[in-house]
C-alpha positions in Angstrom: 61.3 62.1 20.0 58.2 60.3 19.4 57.0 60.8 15.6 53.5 60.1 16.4 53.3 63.2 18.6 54.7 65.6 16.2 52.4 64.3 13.6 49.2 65.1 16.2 50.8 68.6 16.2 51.4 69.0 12.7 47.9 67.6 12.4 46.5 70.5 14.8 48.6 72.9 13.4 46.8 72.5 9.9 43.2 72.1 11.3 43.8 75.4 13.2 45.0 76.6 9.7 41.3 75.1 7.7 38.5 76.0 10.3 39.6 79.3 12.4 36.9 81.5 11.3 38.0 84.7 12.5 40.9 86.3 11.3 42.4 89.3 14.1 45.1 91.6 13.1 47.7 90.7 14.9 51.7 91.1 15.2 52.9 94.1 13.1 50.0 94.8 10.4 50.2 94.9 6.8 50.7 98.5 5.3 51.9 99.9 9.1 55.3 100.4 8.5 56.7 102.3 5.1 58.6 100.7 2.8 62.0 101.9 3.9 61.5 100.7 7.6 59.9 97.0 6.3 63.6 96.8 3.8 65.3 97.6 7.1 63.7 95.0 9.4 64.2 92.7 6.5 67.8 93.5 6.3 68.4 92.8 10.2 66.4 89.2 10.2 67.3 87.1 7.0 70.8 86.8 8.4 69.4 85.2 11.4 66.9 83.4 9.8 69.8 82.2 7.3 72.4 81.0 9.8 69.4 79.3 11.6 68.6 76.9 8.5 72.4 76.2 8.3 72.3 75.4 11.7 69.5 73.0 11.5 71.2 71.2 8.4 74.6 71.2 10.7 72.7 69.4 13.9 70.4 67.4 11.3 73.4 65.7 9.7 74.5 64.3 13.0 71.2 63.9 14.9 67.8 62.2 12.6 65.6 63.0 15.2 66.6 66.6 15.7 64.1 67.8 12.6 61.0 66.2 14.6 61.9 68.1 17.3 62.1 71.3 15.6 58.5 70.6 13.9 57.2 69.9 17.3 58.0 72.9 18.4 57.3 75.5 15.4 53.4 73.9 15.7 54.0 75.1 19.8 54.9 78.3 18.5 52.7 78.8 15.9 49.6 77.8 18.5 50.6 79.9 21.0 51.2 82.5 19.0 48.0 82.4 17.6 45.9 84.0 20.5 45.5 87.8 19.6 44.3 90.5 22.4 43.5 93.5 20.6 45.7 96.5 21.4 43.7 99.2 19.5 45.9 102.0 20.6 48.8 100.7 19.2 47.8 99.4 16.0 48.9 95.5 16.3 47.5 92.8 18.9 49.1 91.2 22.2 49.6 87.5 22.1 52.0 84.7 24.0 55.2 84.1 22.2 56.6 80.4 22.9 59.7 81.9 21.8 60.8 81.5 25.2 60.4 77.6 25.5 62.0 77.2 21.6 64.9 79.4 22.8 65.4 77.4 26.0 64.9 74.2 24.1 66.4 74.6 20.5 68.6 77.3 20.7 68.1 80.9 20.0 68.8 80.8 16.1 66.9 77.5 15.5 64.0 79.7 17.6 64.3 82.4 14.8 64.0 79.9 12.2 60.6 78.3 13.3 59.2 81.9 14.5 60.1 82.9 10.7 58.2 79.9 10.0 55.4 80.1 11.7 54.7 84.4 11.3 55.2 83.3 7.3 52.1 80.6 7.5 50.1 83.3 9.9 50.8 86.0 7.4 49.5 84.3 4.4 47.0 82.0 5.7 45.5 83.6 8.8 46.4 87.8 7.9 47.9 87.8 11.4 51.1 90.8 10.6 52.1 90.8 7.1 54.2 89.7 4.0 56.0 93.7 3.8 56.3 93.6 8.2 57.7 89.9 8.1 61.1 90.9 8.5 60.1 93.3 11.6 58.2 90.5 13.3 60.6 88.3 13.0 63.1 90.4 14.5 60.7 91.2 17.1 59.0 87.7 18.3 62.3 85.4 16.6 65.5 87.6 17.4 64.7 89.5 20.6 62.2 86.7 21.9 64.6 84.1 21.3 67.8 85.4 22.4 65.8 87.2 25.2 64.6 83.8 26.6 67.6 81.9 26.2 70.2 84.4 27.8 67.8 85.1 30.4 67.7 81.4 31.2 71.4 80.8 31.0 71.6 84.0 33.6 69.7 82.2 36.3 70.4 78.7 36.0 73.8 80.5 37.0 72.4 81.5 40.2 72.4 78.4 42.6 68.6 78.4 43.9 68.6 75.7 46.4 65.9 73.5 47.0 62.8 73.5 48.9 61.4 70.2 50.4 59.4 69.3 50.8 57.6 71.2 48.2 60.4 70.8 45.3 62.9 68.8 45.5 66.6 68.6 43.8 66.9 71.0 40.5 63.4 71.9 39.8 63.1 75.4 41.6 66.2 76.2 39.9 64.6 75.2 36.0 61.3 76.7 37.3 62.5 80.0 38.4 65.0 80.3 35.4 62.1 78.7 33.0 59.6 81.6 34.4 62.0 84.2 33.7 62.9 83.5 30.4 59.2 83.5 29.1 58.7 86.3 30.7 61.4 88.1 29.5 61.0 87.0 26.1 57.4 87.9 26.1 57.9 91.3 27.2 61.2 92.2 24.9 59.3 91.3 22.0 56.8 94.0 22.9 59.9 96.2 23.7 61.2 95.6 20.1 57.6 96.2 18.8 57.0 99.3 20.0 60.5 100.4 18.6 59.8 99.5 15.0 56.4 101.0 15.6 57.7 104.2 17.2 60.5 104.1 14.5 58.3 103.8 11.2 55.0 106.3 12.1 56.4 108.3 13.6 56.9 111.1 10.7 58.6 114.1 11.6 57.6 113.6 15.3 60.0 113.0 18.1 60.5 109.6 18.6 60.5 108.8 22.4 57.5 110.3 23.3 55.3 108.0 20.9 57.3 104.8 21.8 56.3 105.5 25.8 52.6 105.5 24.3 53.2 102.7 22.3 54.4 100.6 25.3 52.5 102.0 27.5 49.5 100.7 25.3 50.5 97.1 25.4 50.9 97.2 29.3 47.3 95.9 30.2 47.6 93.0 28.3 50.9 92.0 28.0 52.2 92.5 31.5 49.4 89.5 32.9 50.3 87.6 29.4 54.2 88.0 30.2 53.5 86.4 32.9 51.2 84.1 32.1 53.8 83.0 29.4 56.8 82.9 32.3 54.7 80.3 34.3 53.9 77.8 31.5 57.7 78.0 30.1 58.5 77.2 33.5 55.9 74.5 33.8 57.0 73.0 30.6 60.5 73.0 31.4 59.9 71.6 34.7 57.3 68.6 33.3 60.3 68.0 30.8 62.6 67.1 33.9 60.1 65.1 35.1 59.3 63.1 32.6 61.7 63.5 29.9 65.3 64.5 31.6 67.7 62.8 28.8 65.9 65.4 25.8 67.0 68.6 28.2 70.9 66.8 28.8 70.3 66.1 24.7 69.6 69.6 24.1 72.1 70.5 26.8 69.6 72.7 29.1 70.7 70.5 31.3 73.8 68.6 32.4 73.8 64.7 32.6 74.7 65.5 36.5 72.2 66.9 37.7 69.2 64.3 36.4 70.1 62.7 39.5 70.5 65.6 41.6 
């Protein structure tokens, strides 16, 4: 991994950070869910978060340029993730994930770690979500996202997708259909997951289903185009990385050193 172009993302990340003027509420407010739900969520995602920073200091000890890697793509996340569209119905904003492409890439509890990352620097620099709903957005965006994206992925590189020439040659329909998938999987089980912890914490004494079908319902208009809109450039991505850079997906073993060639 080149250093160079992690600095120029670590570089953006932190000029997004000083000059974005306006500041959208966006993932899971502050003050939306009650205390006992936001101890709950918390509960679920510091395990994850904690077995991801022992993985990263597991892979780190045998791999040096593993860490760049990892910075690399918690700036991707934290960019993408940094587009709201307003949901006013449902009291949070719809945005791309990347969680998809860090799943694919990294692994889905390395994903966790960076999302965690990236939601804390939102939260207390940008008041995208919130320091009480971290926990829930993690689990929302990191743990579903993630392990959405990366299972989906591993479903249908299983599925032998032949090629197309003279259109797409060798593996690349295969990457690009499992690649759209699992961004547009992710995308749309972190909304899934959203509209559970939002359903689950306001509801009150009211049943729950009924306001987690309006919840979802709410996010359709703008998250179904941004699902996929999210499964074509994890695809894309994926796809460029064969091109260009095949030994990084055998590294990261999306791929196999067989099929480079194939």
């Amino acid at each position: 991994m080149n250093i160079s172009k992690t600095k120029v993302c670590l570089t953006m990340l932190f000029g997004y950070l000083l000059f974005a003027n306006n500041a959208y509420a966006m993932h899971i407010s502050e003050g939306i869910l009650p205390f006992n739900w936001c101890a709950l969520w918390f509960a679920v995602a510091i395990p994850f978060v904690a077995y991801g920073i022992f993985r990263l200091k597991a892979i780190s000890k045998d791999d040096i340029s593993f860490k760049p890697l990892v910075g690399l793509m918690a700036a991707v996340v934290f960019i993408i993730s940094c587009m709201p569209i307003p949901v006013p119905t449902a009291g949070t904003c719809s945005h791309p994930c990347g969680t998809g492409m860090s799943g694919i890439l990294l692994g889905p509890t390395i994903s966790i770690l960076i999302t965690a990352v990236a939601l804390l620097i939102q939260a207390l620099f940008l008041a995208h979500g919130g320091l009480s709903t971290w926990g829930a957005n993690i689990v929302s965006m990191g743990v579903m996202g993630s392990f959405a994206g990366y299972l989906t992925f591993k479903l249908f590189r299983a599925i032998k997708i032949p090629p197309i020439p003279p259109f797409i040659k060798g593996g690349q329909v295969g990457l690009a259909v499992a690649g759209f998938m699992a961004g547009l999987f992710a995308d749309w089980a972190t909304y899934a997951a959203t509209s559970v912890e939002l359903a689950s914490g306001i509801r009150g004494n009211s049943p729950f289903m009924p306001l987690f079908w309006k919840i979802l319902i709410a996010f359709i208009p703008t998250q179904l185009p941004l699902g996929i809109l999210e499964g074509a450039m994890t695809g894309g991505m994926v796809v460029l990385l064969y091109k260009k850079r095949p030994d990084l997906l055998v590294k990261m073993r999306v791929i196999k050193p067989e099929e480079v060639t194939a």
